[in-house]
N, C-alpha and C positions, 0 to 999 in steps of 0.2 A: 502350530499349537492345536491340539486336539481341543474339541467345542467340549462344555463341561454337560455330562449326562442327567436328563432330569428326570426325576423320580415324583411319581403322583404322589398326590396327598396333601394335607394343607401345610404341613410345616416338611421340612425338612429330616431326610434319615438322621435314625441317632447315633447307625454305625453301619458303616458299609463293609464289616471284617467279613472277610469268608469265615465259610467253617474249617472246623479243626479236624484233627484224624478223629479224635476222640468224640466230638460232635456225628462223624456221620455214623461211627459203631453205637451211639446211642440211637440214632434215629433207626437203623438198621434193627435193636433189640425192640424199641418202641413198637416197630411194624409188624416184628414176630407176635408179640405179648397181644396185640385185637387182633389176630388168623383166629385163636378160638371161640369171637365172641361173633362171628360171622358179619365184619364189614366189608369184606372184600366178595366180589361173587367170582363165581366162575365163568367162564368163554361160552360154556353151555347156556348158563342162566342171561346172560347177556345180551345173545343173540335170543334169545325167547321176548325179552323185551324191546328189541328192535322191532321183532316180528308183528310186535301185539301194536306197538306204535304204527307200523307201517298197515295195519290194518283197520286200524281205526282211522285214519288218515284218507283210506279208499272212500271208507264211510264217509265222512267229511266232504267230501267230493263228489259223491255222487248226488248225495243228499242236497247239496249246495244246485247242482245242477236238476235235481225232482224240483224244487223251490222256484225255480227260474222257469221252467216251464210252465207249472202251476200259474204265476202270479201274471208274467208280464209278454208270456207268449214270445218267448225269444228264437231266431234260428238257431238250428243246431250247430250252426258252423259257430256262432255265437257263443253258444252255450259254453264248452269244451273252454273256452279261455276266459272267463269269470275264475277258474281256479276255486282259492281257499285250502284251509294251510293248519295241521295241527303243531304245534309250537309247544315247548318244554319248557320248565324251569322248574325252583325249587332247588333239591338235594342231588334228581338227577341231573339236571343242566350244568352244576357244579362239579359233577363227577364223584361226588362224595357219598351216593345211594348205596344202601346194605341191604343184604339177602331180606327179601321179603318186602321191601321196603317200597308203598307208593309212586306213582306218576304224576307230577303235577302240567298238567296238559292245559291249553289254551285254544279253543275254536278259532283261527278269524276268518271273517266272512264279510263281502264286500257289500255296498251300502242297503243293497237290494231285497237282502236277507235280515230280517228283525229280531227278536229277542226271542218273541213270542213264537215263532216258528221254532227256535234250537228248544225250547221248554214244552213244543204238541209233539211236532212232526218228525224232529230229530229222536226226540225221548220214544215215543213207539216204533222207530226204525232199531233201536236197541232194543227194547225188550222184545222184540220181534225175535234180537241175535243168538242164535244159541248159545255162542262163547260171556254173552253176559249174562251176572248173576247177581244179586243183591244190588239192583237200581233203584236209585230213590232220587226225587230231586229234590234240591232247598232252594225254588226260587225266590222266595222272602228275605234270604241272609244279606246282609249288609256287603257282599258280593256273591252273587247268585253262581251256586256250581247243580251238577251231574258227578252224582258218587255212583260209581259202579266197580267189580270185577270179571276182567277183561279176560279171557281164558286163564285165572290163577293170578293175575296182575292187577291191583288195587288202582283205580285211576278216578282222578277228582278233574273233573273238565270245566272251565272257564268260556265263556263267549264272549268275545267282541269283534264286533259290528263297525269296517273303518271307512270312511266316507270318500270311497277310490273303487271306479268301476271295477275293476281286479284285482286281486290280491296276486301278485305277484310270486315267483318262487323264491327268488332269494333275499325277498324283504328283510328290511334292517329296521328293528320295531324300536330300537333307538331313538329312530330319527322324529326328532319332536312334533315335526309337521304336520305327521300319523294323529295326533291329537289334534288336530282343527275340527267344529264341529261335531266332536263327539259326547254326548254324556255321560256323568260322573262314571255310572256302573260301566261303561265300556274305559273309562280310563282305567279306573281301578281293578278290571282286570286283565287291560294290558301291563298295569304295574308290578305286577308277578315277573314278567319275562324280563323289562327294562331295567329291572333292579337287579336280576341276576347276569345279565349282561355286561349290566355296569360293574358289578363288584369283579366279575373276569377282568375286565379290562383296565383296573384301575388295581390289581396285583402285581407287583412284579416278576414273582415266580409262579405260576401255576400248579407247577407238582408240587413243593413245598407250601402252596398253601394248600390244597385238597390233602397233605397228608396232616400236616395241622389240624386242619378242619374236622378228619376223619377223627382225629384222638379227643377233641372235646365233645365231639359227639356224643361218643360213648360213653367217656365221663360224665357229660350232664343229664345223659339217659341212664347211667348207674345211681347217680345220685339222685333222682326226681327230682330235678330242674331241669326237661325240658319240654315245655308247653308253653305257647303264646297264650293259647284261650283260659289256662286256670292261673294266669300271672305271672310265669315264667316267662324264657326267652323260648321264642321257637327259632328254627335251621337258620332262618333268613339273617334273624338278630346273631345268630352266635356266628355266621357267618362274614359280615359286618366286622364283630371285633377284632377275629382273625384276621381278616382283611387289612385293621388299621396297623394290628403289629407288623403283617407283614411288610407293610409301606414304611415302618420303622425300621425296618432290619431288612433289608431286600435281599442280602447275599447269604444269609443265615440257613441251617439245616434246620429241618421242621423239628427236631429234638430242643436245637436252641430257644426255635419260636415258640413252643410249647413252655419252655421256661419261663421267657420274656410275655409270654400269654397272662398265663398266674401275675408277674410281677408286675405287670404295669393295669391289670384291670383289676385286681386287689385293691390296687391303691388308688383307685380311679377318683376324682372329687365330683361322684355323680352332688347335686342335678348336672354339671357339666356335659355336653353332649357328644357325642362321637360322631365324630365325619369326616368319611373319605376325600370329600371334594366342600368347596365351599357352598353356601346356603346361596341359591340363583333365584331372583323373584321378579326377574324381568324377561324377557327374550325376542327374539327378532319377530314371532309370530304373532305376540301382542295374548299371550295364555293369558288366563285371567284366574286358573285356578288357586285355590288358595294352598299354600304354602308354611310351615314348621316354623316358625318364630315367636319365640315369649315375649320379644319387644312388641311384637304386633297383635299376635293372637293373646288373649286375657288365659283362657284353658289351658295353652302350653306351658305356663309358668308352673304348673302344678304337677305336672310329668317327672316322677323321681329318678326313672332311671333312660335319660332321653337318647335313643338309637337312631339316627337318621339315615333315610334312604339315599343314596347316591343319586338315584332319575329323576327330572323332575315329572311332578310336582313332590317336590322334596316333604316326607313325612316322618312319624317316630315311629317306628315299628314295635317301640313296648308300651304304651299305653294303658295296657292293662297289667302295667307292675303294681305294687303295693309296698304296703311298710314293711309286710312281714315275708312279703315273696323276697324281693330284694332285700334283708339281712338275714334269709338266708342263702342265697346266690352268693351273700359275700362271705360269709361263715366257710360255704365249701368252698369256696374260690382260695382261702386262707388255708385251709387244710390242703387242700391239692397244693399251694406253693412248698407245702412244708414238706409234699413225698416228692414233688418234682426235684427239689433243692438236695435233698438226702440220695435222690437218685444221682444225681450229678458228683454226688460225694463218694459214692459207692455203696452207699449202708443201705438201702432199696432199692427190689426190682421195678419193673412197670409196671407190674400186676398189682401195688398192692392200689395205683392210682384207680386202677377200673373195679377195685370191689365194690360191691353194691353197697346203696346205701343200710343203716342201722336204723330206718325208720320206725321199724315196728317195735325198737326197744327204744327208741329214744324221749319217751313221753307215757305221760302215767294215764291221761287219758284223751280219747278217741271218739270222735264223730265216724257211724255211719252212714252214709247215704245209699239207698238203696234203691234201682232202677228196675222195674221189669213191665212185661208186657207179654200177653196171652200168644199172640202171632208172634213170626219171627220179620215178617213185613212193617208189622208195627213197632215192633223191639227197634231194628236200625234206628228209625226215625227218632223213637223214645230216646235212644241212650247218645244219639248225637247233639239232641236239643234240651237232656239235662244236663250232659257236659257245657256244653256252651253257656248256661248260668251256674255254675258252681261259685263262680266268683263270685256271685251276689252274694252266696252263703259265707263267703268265706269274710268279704265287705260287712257283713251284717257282725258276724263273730268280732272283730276287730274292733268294731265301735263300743262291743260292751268294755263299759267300764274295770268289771274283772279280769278279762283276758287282756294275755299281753303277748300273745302270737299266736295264728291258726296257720299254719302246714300242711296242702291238702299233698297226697301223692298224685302225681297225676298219672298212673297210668291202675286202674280199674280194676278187679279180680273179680271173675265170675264164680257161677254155684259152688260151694264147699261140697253138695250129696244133693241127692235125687231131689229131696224134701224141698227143695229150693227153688225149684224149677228151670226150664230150660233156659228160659231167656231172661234172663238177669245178671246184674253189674253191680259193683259195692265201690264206693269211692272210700276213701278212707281221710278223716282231719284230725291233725295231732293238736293238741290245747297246750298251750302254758299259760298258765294262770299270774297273775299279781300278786306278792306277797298282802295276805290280810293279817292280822292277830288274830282273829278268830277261826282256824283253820276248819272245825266244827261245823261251820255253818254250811248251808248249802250255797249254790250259782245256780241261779234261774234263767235260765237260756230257750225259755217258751217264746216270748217272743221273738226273739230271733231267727228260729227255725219255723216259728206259724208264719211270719211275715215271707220268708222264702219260697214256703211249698205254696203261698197263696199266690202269689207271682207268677210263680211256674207254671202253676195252674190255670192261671187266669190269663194270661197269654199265650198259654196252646188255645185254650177255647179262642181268642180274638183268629189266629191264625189258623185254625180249622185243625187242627192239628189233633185233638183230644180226641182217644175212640177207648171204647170199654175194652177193660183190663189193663189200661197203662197206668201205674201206680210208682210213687215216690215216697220211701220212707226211709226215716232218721231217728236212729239212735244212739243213745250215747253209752260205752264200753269202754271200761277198764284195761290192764295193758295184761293181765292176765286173764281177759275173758277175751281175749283174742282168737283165741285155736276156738272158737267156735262159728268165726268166720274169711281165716284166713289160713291157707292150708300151710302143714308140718315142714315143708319144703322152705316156702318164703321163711317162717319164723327164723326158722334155723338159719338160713342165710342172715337174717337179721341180729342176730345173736354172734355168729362167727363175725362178721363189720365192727360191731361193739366192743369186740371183745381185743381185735386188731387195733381198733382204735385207740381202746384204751393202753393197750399196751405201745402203742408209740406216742401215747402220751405220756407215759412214766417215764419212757427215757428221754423225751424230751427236756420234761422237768428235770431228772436225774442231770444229766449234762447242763443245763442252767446253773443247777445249784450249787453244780463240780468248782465252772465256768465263775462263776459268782465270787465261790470262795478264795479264789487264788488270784483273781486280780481285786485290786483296791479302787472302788469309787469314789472319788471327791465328791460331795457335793457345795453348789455354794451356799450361803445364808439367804440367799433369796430365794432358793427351792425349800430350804427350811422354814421359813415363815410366810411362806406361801399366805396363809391363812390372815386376814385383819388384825386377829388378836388368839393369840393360844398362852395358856396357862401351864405351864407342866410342871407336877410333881412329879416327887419319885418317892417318897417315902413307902407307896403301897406295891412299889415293885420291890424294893426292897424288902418289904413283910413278904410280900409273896416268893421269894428268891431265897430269904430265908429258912421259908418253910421247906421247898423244896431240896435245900442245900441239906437242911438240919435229918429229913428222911434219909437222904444219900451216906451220909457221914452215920447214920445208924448200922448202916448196911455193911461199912466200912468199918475204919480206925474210930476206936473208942474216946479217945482225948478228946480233953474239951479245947485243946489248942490247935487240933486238927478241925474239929468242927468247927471254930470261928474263923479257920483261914478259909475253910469251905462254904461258910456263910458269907465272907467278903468278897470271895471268887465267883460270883454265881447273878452277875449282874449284867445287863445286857445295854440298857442306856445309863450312860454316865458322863457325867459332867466334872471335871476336874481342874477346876482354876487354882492359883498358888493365891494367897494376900501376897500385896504388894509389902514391899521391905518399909518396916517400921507401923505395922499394923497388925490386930492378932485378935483370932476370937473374943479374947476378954476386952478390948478398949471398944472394939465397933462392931459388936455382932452383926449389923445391919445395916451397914454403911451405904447410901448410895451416893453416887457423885452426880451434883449438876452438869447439865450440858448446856454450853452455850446453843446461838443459833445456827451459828458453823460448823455445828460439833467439835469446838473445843474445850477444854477443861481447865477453866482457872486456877482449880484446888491440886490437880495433880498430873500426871500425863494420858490421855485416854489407852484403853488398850484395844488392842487388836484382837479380834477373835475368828479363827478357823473352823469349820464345820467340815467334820473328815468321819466317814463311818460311825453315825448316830454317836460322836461325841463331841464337846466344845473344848476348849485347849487355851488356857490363857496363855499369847506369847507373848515372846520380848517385846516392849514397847520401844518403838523407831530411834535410832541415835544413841541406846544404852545397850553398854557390854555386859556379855550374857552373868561376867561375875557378881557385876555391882548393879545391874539391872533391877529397880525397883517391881518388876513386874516379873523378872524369872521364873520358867515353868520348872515347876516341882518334879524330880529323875523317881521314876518309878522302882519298885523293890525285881529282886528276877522274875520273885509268882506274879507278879502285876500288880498287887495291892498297895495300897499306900493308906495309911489310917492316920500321918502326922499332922496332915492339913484338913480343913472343915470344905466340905463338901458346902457350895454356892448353889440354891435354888437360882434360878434362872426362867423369866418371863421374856417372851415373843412377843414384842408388840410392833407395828408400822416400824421394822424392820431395824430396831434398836436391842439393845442387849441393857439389861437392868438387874442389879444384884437385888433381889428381896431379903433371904436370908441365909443363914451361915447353918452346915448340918456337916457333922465328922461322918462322912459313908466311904466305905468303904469300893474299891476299882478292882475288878478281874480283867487282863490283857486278852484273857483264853474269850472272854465273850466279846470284843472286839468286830467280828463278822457280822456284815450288812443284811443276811439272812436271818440274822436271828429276829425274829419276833413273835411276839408274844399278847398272848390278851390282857389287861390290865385285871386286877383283880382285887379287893377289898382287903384293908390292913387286918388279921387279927389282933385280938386282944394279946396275945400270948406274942407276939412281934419282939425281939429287942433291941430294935432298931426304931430311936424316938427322935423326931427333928427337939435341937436344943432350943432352950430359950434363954434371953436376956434376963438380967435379974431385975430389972421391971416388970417382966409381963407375965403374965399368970402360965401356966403350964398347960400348954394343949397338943392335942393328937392332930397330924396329920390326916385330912380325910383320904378318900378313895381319886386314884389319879381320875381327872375329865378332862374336857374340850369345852368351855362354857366363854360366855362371854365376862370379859372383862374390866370393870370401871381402870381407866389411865389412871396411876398413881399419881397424886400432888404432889409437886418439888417446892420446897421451901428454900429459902436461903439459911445458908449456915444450920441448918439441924438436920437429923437424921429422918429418914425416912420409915414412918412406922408399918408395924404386920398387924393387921386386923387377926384377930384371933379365931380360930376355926374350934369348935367342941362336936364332940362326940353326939350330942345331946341334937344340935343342927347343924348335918353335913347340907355341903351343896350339893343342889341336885343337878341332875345330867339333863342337857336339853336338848333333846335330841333333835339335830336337822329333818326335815321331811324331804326325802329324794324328791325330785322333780324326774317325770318319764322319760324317754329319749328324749333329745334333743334333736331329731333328724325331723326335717320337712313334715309336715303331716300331709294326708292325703285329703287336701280341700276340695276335690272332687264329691266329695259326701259329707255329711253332716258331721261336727264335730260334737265329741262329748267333755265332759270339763274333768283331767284325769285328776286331781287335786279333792274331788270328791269323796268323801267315805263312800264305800263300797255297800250298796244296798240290795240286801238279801230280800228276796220275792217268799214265802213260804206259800205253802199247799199248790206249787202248778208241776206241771205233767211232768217238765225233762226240769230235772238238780242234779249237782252235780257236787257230793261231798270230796272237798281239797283233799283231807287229813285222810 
């Protein structure tokens, strides 16, 4: 008996099929559809980046050994085996890196060699290098790198310092051990390499998951969603999820995986968290680091969209999601299931998933943010260290009470024309605003943007960072005063997305509506009365139905016998109960029948009622032939109309059905369809179509249909149950619910504002912002 195969991951594969013939010719078209957006390099470009690797690597080494002799007077026989070791990870370690695309590299250096050395001595043995250009370091960052370009080759370098007289050649930086002794900043940037190792090693397929990988790439880089630092996922995160599908589907072609991507992270129940492996918070070495847990950590509980790393010290690599990054991550995520799905169907190619996004048409208005700096020494620094707080702004936008989503792009456009200057960036934020009533008024958004550039400001000065001519300005633009800082090219790309969009929106809808009409949905009465208490008329759909019908029949046949069959035809919700046998408009207009507490009926047999395509159906009551059936449903004419029986108002309450009153209305079969609907609209005068009355009760007009609350009607014994009389003179008025905002987690990370509040306008400050 063959031992059974085990597959990583915390649970179990959800299908171990292979792929199909048809599966590998989609991943085969998938691979063609990115050769034009340049993710694959060539043999040439490849080898350039070995080169550039294996050069900076020498660097590394020699440097490590100037160090040793400097410091501790070492022999040279000595020297030569202290080693040190430049290390990968990232996009390229994954195998997943595209033309042009960054190095994320790693110093290590054995105990003897300090921080402070790779930040003097190492940093002027490069700017020394000719092949480097644009060197800047951020030893301040919350992990300290080296941004440089390496003859043509982007490379961000990390240092750690492992407390092991040599670094070895074929270290395995895995191995937890490596973490004795070391501080935080040296862990956290060995956790670059350990995480991408792990996620290798913890796939089942490697070529299927890098080509996976490769295709959400590019999607999340067509869409702007992908950045870690303005609340996006970045490589490592999308990398991650790929990873968990894979460990779902292990024997699947990456066209599959790519489907099953969409489908199961769409539906994801973030905060729910994503992990490879399980949560480890012990180990043989006695770590003491701290570790990703909402049970233990109080801050983790607030993480909305929680991505955890596979090494330890296990963390969330999205941190800086938000309310509004994250719904929309899942917006496209929804839309990419809809072209992945239709491609599977035949009806789209691959291409239409990687067109760019329709950002710059998809909102009416736009924050600028605006970066520049006099040097181009000073510019790097500038537009790296105002990217890095964008989120504040974006944080800050989100708490005002008016907005209800900020959408920054994350990737930047430089000068439009000379006037501009050289060294400058423009970030761009799309606004959606809260429905107010007073569309009129203005949104004062001064504070929000003085409190950021004061930030920004005031924390380069703490970090020395502020030199003359580095400037940050915001302003706010229209979606047609765009082209005056966003060149003709994007627009139009933005306009052509939109415009695709919309059109597979229409047939979307179209085939719904197809779909809709020709199959029939039950529903039951418990989706019907959903609600505590609803009231429903019909009288004012009938005036309004009327009206519409009486236009139509203008148009047409003249008779006035043809217009009142077109007047009866022309109704969308109806309700058509029969009287029970030996009952009739004239003895009980209003008849209601007691219920016991069992719901039984002393006085007569209770009826049943169906709820089938927005109508109610009195049927046969249980144990009676449909001949002599006191409850028999009333046979419809061919046109559908029937005008012999009186039409039953009908009240929803805690899930009972209640006659109030008796009205002769007329049924159309042709409106019948669960598609039909319609806005309610106020009876005219000229209507004629009048709910009857009893010869008690004085004559009144049906008001306008609502949704209001209800007093329960009193049941008496033995009498009927009366209708308060409704006039013309005092309709009831409509009371309208106040929505409540999402309902999704908020981000308690920051201050909370109370959304429930009227919406209060600032007048006379700098940045407004007119809705209408």
């Amino acid at each position: 008996m063959e031992p059974t195969k085990s597959y990583p991951g915390i649970t179990s594969p959800i299908s171990l099929e292979g792929p199909k013939p048809l599966d590998l010719k989609l991943s085969e078209k998938m691979e063609e559809a990115m050769r034009p957006h340049g993710v694959f390099e060539s043999e040439a470009e490849m080898s350039h980046r070995m080169e550039v690797l294996h050069k900076i690597n020498t660097l590394v080494r020699e440097w490590i050994k100037d160090v040793s002799r400097q410091k501790n007077n070492y022999p040279e026989d000595k020297i030569d085996a202290f080693g040190g070791k430049v290390c990968t990870f990232g996009s390229y370690r994954l195998g997943v890196h595209t033309k042009g695309a960054d190095i994320d590299t790693l110093c290590v250096a054995p105990r003897h060699v300090d921080r402070s050395d790779f930040f003097s001595s190492f940093f002027e043995i490069l700017k020394n290098t000719p092949e480097v250009k644009d060197l800047r370091a951020v030893e301040e960052a919350f992990v300290p790198v080296i941004k440089m370009t390496f003859d043509g080759i982007e490379l961000d370098m990390l240092f750690a310092r492992l407390a092991l007289p040599q670094i070895p050649e074929d270290i395995d930086l895995r191995d937890e051990s490596l973490l004795k002794n070391l501080n935080e900043k040296c862990v956290r940037s060995l956790n670059g390499c350990r995480v991408t190792d792990e996620i290798l090693h913890l796939v089942p397929n490697q070529h299927s998951f890098r080509m996976t990988l490769r295709a959400i790439k590019l999607w999340a880089k067509k869409k702007g969603i992908y950045s870690n630092a303005l609340g996006f996922l970045g490589g490592v995160s999308w990398a991650m999820l790929v990873a968990r599908v894979c460990q779902l589907y292990p024997n699947a072609a990456p066209a599959t995986l790519l489907h099953k991507f969409f489908m199961i992270i769409h539906k994801w129940n973030w905060p729910q968290p994503v992990l490879l492996k399980p949560l480890v918070h012990e180990n043989k070495y006695n770590l003491s680091f701290p570790v990703w847990d909402p049970r233990v950590n109080t801050s983790d509980r607030f993480h909305l969209m929680p991505i955890i790393t596979p090494a330890y010290p296990q963390q969330n690599s999205t941190f800086n999601v938000t309310l509004s990054t994250r719904s929309i991550m899942t917006e496209e995520l929804k839309d990419g299931l809809e072209i992945v799905s239709k491609i599977f169907e035949g009806k789209e190619e691959w291409a239409a998933l990687f067109e760019p996004s329709n950002f710059f048409q998809k909102y009416k208005h736009y924050i600028v943010l605006t970066a520049s700096a006099e040097e181009e020494k000073d510019y790097l620094e500038w537009h790296g260290y105002v990217e890095s707080k964008i989120r504040l702004l974006v944080g800050n936008l989100e708490r005002n009470p008016c907005i209800k989503l900020a959408h920054v792009h994350p990737s930047p456009l430089g000068p439009l024309n000379e006037s501009d200057g050289e060294h400058l960036c423009r970030w761009f934020i799309g606004l959606t605003f809260v429905k107010i009533e007073n569309q009129n008024q203005n949104v004062d958004l001064t504070f929000d943007i003085q409190s950021f550039t004061n930030t920004v400001h005031k924390h380069a000065y703490h970090i020395n960072l502020m030199k003359d001519g580095m400037k940050v300005e915001i302003k706010h633009v229209k979606r047609r005063q765009l082209d005056l800082y966003v060149p003709q090219k994007v627009l139009l790309q933005s306009k052509k997305a939109a415009a695709a969009q919309e059109h597979r929106s229409s047939i979307g809808n179209a085939a719904k509506s197809e779909a809709s009409q020709t199959l029939h949905h039950s529903r039951s009465d418990t989706e019907l009365v959903r609600s505590n208490s609803m009231s429903v008329d019909l009288s004012e759909e009938i005036s309004q139905d009327a009206e519409s019908s009486r236009d139509s029949v203008k148009s047409g046949s003249g008779s006035s016998s043809t217009s009142k069959e077109a007047i009866n035809g022309d109704i969308r919700k109806h309700i058509n109960p029969s009287p029970c046998k030996g009952s009739s408009p004239q003895s009980s207009p209003s008849r209601k029948r007691e219920r016991s507490p069992v719901e039984s009926d002393t006085n007569g047999p209770l009826k049943r009622v169906k709820f089938e395509e927005d109508r109610t159906e009195v049927l046969p009551c249980k144990g009676s032939s449909p001949l002599s059936s006191p409850c028999k449903k009333r046979e419809r004419s061919p046109s559908g109309s029937d005008t012999k029986g009186p039409l039953k108002r009908v009240k929803f309450e805690e899930d009972h059905t209640q006659v109030i009153s008796d009205s002769p209305v007329p049924t159309d079969s042709a409106m019948q369809s669960p598609n039909s609907k319609r806005e309610a609209s106020p009876t005219g005068s000229e209507s004629p179509v009048k709910r009857s009355r009893s010869q008690d009760d004085q004559a009144a007009i049906e008001s306008p249909m609502h949704v209001d609350e209800i007093t329960p009607l009193k049941e008496e014994e033995g009498s009927e149950a009366e209708v308060k009389e409704e006039s013309e003179e005092k309709p009831i008025v409509n009371q309208h619910v106040k929505r409540l905002p999402s309902a999704d987690v908020p981000d308690l990370m920051s201050p909370q504002t109370n959304q429930n509040l009227p919406v209060q306008v600032i007048p006379n400050k700098n940045i407004r912002l007119k809705l209408k």
